[in-house]
C-alpha positions as CSV (number, residue, x, y, z in Angstrom):
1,X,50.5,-179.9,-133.2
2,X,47.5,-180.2,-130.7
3,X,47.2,-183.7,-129.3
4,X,43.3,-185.1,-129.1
5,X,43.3,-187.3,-125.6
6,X,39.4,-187.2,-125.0
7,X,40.3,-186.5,-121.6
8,X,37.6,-183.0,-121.1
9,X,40.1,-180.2,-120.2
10,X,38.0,-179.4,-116.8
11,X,38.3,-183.0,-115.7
12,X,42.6,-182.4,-116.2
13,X,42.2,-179.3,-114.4
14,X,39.7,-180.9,-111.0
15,X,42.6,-183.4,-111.4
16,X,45.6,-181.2,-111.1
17,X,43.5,-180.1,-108.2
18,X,43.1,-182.6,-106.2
19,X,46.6,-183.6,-106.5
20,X,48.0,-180.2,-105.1
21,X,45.0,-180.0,-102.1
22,X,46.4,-183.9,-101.1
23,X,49.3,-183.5,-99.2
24,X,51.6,-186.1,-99.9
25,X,52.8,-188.6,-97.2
26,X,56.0,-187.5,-95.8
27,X,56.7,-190.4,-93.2
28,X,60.2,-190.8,-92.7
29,X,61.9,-193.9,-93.9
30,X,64.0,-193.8,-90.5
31,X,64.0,-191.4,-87.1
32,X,67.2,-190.3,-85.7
33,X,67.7,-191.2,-82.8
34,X,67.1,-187.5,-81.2
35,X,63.5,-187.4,-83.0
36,X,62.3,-190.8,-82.0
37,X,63.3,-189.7,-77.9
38,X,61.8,-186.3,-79.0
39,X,58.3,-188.2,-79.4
40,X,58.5,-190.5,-76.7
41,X,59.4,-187.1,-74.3
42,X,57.2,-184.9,-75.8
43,X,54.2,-186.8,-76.5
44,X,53.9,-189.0,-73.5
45,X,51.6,-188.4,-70.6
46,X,53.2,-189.1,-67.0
47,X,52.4,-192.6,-66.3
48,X,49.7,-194.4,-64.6
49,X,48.7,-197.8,-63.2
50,X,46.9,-200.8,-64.0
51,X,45.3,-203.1,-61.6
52,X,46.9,-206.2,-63.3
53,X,50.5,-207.1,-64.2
54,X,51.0,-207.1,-67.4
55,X,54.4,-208.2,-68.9
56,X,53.4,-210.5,-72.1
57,X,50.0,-210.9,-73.6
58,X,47.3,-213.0,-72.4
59,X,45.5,-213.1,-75.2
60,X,45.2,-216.3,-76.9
61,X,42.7,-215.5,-79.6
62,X,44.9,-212.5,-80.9
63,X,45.6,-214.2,-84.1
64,X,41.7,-215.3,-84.8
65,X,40.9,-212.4,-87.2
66,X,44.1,-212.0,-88.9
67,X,42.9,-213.1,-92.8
68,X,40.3,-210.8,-92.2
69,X,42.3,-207.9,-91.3
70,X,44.5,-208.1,-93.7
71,X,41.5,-207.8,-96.2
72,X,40.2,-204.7,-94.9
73,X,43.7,-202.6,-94.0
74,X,45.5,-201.0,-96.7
75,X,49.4,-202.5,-96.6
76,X,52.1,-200.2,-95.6
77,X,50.0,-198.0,-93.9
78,X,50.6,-196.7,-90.1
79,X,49.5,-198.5,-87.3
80,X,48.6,-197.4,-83.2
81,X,48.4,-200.3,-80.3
82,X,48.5,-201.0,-77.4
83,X,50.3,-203.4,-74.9
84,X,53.4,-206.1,-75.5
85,X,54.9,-208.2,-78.0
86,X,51.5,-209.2,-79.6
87,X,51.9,-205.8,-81.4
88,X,54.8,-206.4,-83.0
89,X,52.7,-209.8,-84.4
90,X,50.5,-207.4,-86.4
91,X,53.3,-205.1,-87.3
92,X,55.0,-208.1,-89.1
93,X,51.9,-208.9,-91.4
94,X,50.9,-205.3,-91.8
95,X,54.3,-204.0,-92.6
96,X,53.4,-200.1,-91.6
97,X,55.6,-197.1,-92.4
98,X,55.3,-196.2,-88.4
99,X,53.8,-197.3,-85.2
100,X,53.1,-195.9,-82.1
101,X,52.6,-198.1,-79.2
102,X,50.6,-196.9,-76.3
103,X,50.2,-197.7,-72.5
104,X,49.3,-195.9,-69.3
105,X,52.1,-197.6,-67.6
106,X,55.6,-196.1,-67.9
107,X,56.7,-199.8,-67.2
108,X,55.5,-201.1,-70.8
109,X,57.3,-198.2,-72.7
110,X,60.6,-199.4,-70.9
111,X,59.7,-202.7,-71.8
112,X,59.9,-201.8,-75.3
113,X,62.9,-199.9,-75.2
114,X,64.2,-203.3,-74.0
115,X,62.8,-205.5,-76.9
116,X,64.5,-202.6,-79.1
117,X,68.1,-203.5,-78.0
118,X,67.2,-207.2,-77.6
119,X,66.0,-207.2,-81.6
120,X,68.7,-204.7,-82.5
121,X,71.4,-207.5,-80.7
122,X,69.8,-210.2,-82.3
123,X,70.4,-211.6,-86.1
124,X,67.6,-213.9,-86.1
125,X,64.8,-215.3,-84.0
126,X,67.3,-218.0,-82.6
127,X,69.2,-215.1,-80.8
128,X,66.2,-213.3,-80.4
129,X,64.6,-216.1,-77.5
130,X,68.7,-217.0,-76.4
131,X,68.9,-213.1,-75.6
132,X,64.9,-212.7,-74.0
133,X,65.5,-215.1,-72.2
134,X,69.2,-215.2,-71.2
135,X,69.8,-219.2,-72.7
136,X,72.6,-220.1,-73.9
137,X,71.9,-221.3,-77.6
138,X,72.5,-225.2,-78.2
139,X,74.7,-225.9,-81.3
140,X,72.4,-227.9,-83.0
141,X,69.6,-224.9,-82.8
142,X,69.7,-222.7,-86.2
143,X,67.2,-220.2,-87.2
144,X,66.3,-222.9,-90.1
145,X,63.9,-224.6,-88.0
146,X,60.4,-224.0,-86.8
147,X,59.2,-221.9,-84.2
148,X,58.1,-224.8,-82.5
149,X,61.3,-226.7,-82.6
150,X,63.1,-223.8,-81.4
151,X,60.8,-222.8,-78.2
152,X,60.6,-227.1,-77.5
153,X,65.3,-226.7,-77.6
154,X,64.8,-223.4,-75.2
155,X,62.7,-225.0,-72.9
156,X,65.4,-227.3,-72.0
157,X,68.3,-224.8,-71.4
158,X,68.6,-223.2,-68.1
159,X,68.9,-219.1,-67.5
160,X,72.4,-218.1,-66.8
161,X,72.4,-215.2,-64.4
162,X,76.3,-214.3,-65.7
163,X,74.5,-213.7,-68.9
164,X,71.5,-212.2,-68.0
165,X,74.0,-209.5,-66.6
166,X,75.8,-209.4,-69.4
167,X,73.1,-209.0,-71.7
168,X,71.9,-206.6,-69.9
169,X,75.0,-204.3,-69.1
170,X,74.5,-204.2,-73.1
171,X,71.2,-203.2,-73.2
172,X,71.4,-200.4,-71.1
173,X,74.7,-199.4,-72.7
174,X,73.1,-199.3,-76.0
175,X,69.9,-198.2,-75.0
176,X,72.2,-195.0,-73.0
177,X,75.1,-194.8,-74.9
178,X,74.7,-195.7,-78.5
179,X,71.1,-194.7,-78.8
180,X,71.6,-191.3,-76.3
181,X,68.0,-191.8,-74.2
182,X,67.7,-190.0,-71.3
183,X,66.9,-192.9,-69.0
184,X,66.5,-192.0,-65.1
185,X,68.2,-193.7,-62.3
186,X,64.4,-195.4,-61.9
187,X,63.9,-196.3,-65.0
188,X,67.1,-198.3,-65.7
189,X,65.9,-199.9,-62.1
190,X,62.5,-200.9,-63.5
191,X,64.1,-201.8,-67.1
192,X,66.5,-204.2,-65.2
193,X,63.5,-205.5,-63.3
194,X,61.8,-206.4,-66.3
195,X,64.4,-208.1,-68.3
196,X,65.1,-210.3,-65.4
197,X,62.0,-211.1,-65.2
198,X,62.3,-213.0,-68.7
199,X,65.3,-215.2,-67.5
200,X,63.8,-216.0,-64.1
201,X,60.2,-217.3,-66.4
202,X,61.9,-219.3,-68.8
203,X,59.9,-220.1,-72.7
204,X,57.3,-221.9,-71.4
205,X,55.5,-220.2,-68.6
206,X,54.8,-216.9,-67.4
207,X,53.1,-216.9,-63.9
208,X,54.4,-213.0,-63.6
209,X,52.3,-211.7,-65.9
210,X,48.1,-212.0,-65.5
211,X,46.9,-215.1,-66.7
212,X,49.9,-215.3,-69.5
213,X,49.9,-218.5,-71.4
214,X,53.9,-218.1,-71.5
215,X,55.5,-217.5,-74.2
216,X,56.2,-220.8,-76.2
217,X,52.3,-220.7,-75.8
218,X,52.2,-217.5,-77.6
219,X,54.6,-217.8,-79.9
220,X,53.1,-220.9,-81.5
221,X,49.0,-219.5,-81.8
222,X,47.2,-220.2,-85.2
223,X,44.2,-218.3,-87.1
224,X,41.5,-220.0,-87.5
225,X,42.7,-221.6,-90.7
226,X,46.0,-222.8,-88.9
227,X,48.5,-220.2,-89.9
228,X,50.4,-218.9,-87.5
229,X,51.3,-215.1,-88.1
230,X,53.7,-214.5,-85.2
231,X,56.3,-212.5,-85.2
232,X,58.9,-215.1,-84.2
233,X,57.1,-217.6,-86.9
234,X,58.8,-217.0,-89.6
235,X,62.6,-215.3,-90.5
236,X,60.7,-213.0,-92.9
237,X,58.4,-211.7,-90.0
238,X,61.0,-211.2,-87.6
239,X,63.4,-209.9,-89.9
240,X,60.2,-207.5,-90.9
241,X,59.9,-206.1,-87.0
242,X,63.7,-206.1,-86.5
243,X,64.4,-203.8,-89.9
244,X,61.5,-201.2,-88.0
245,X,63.4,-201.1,-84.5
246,X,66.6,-200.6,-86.2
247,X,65.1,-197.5,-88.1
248,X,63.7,-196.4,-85.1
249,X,60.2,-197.1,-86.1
250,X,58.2,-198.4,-83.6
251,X,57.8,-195.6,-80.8
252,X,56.2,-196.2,-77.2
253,X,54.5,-193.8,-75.4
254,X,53.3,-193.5,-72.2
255,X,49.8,-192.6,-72.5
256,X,46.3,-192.7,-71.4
257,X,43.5,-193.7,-74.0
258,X,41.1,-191.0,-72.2
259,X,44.0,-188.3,-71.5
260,X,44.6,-185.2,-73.0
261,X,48.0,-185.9,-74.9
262,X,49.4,-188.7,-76.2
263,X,46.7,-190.0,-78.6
264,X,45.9,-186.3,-80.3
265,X,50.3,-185.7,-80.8
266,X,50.9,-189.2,-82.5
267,X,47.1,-188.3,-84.7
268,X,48.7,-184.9,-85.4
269,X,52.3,-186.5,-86.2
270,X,50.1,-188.6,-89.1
271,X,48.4,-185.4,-90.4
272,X,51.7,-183.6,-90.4
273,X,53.1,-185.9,-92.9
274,X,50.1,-186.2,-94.7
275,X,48.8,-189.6,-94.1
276,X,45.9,-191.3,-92.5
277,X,46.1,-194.2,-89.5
278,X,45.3,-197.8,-91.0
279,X,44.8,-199.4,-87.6
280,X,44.5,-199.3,-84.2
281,X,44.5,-202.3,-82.5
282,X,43.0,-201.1,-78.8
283,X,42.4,-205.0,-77.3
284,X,40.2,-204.4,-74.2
285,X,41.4,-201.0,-72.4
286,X,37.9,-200.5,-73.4
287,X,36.5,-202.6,-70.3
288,X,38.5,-199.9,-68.0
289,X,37.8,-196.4,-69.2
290,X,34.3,-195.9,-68.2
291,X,34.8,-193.1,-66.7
292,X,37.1,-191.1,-69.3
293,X,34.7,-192.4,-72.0
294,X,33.9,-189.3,-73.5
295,X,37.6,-188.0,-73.7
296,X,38.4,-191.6,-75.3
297,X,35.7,-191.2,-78.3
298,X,37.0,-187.4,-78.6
299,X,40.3,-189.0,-78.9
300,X,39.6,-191.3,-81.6
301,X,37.2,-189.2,-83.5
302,X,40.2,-186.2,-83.7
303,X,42.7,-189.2,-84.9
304,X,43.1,-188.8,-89.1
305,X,41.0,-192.0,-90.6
306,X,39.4,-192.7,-93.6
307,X,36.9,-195.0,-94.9
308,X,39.6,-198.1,-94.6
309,X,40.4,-197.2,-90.6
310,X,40.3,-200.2,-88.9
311,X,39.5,-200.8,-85.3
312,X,40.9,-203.8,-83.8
313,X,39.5,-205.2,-80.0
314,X,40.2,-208.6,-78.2
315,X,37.1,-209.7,-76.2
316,X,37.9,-211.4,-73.2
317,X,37.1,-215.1,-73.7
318,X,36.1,-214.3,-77.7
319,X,37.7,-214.0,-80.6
320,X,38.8,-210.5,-81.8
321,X,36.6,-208.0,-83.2
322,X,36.9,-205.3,-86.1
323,X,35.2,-202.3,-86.6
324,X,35.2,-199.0,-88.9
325,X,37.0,-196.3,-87.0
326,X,34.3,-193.8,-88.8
327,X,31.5,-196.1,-87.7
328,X,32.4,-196.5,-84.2
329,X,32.7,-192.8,-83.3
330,X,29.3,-192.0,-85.6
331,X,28.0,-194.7,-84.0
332,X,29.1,-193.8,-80.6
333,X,28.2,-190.2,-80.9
334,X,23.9,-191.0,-81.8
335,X,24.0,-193.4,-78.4
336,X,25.3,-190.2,-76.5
C-alpha cells in the first residue's frame, strides 16, 4: 500500500542530498593524550615575543558583551582564542566541543599546560585558587560559598614555598609522566618560572603581569547587567572547564596570528571533522600585526565559518566588540 505524505518526491530526493554532501561533525568527545601532543607539536609555529608581560589578563571589560554573545553563537560549537585564563571564562558559558588557544609566545602554551594539571588536581574551585596559588585552604573555606568569599579567605593565607614545590613536583610529574609530553629541559624551567610566579603574587594583585588587575579583581567582574560569568564563579562553570582539560580539550598552540601555520592546521582540523568555528575571540593582537596584516585576513578568511561566526575583540579602554567573521574579511577585502 502506497503511503500519500504530500511531501513532492524531488523535494525527498534534494533532501537526501543535502544530507549526504554535509559531512557530519566528527569532533572527538575526548583526545588521547598522544593526539592532543600531536596538535600542539605539529601545528605550532616556533615561538615568538611580545613586548609586554603577559601572565593573567588585563582586561577588565571582558565580560561586558557576554549576553550578547551568547545570543549570536550557536552552543556547543568550537571556539579559537587567544591569551590566559579569560579564555577559559567564555569556554564555561559557551560550552564548545573543542578549543584551540593561541599565542606567539611559547611561554603562554606552557602556562596552559600548567592550568591543565592544576584543574586536573583540583575538585573544585576551592582547590583550584589553594593549588594557583600554593595556600593552604582554611577549614572553614568550602566550595559552597561565593567567589567573593573565597578570593576575600585566600587573601589572608600566606604562600608556602614547601608547597609550591610540592605542587609543582606534581605538575611536572603529571604533565611528564602521566600525560607523556615531551617537555624540554627549558620548558620545565620556564613552566616552573611561571607557577612560582602565582605563589610569589598572591589573589589579589598581580604587578608581574602588564597592568593586571590581580586576580580576585578578575575573578569577581560583572556584565553589564551584574552577572558575573567567570569561570571560577560558579561550581557549574568550573566544573564545565575542568570536564574539557580532563578530556584533553582545550589545546594551546604556539602561534602567530599573521604566520603561516598554526591558524590554517586548527581551520583544517574543524573542516576535517566536518564542522564550522563558532568563535574566535582575538582581544587586541589586532593593534600589533600591522605589518602581517594581509597574512592575518588570509588566515581568517581560509578558517571554516558560517553566517553565525562570531568575532570577538577587547578595545583597550572600551568595552568588547563583536563582529561577523564573513563581514570582517568581506569587509576587509573592498578596503584593500
Amino acid at each position: 500500500m502506497r503511503v500519500r505524505t504530500g511531501i513532492p518526491a524531488a523535494f525527498v530526493v534534494l533532501f537526501a542530498l543535502v544530507l549526504v554532501a554535509a559531512p557530519a561533525d566528527t569532533l572527538p568527545a575526548q583526545l588521547s593524550d598522544a593526539e592532543y601532543w600531536r596538535l600542539i607539536t605539529d601545528f605550532s609555529e616556533p615561538g615568538g615575543s611580545f613586548q609586554l608581560e603577559i601572565i593573567t589578563s588585563n582586561e577588565t571589560s571582558y565580560q561586558s558583551l557576554m549576553p550578547d554573545l551568547m545570543k549570536l553563537a550557536k552552543p556547543g560549537g568550537t571556539y579559537f582564542g587567544v591569551g590566559p585564563e579569560q579564555n577559559f571564562t567564555y569556554i564555561a558559558a559557551l560550552q564548545p566541543k573543542i578549543a584551540f588557544i593561541f599565542d606567539i609566545r611559547r611561554d603562554m602554551m606552557l602556562e596552559h599546560l600548567m592550568y591543565k594539571s592544576v584543574f586536573e588536581m583540583s575538585a573544585d574551585r576551592v582547590e583550584f585558587v589553594s593549588t594557583l596559588f600554593s595556600r593552604r585552604t582554611p577549614p572553614q573555606l568550602t566550595d559552597a560559598g561565593s567567589v567573593q568569599t573565597i578570593f576575600q579567605t585566600f587573601s589572608r593565607v600566606p604562600a608556602e614555598s614547601a608547597l609550591a614545590e610540592a605542587h609543582l613536583k606534581e605538575i611536572l610529574t603529571r604533565l611528564k609522566v602521566t600525560h607523556g609530553f615531551k617537555l624540554t629541559a627549558v620548558d620545565e624551567s620556564r613552566l616552573r618560572a611561571i607557577y612560582l610566579t602565582f605563589a610569589r603574587e598572591g589573589v589579589l594583585n598581580f604587578s608581574s603581569s602588564y597592568m593586571s588587575p590581580g586576580y580576585s579583581g578578575l575573578m569577581t567582574l560583572t556584565d553589564r547587567n551584574g552577572k558575573n560569568w567567570g569561570f571560577l564563579s560558579t561550581k557549574e562553570n568550573y566544573d564545565r572547564v575542568r570536564a574539557m582539560h580532563q578530556r584533553n580539550l582545550i589545546v594551546p598552540l604556539v602561534g602567530d596570528f599573521g604566520g603561516p601555520k598554526a591558524l590554517r592546521m586548527a581551520g583544517q582540523y574543524l573542516r576535517d571533522h566536518g564542522t564550522m568555528l563558532n568563535v574566535f575571540y582575538v582581544s587586541n593582537v589586532e593593534d600589533y600585526i600591522d605589518g602581517v596584516w594581509t597574512q592575518y585576513l588570509n588566515n581568517i578568511a581560509s578558517l571554516p565559518m558560517d553566517s553565525s561566526s562570531v568575532l570577538l575583540r577587547w578595545h583597550i579602554g572600551q568595552r568588547n566588540s563583536l563582529a561577523s567573521m564573513n563581514d570582517f574579511v568581506n569587509q576587509q577585502r573592498r578596503l584593500r
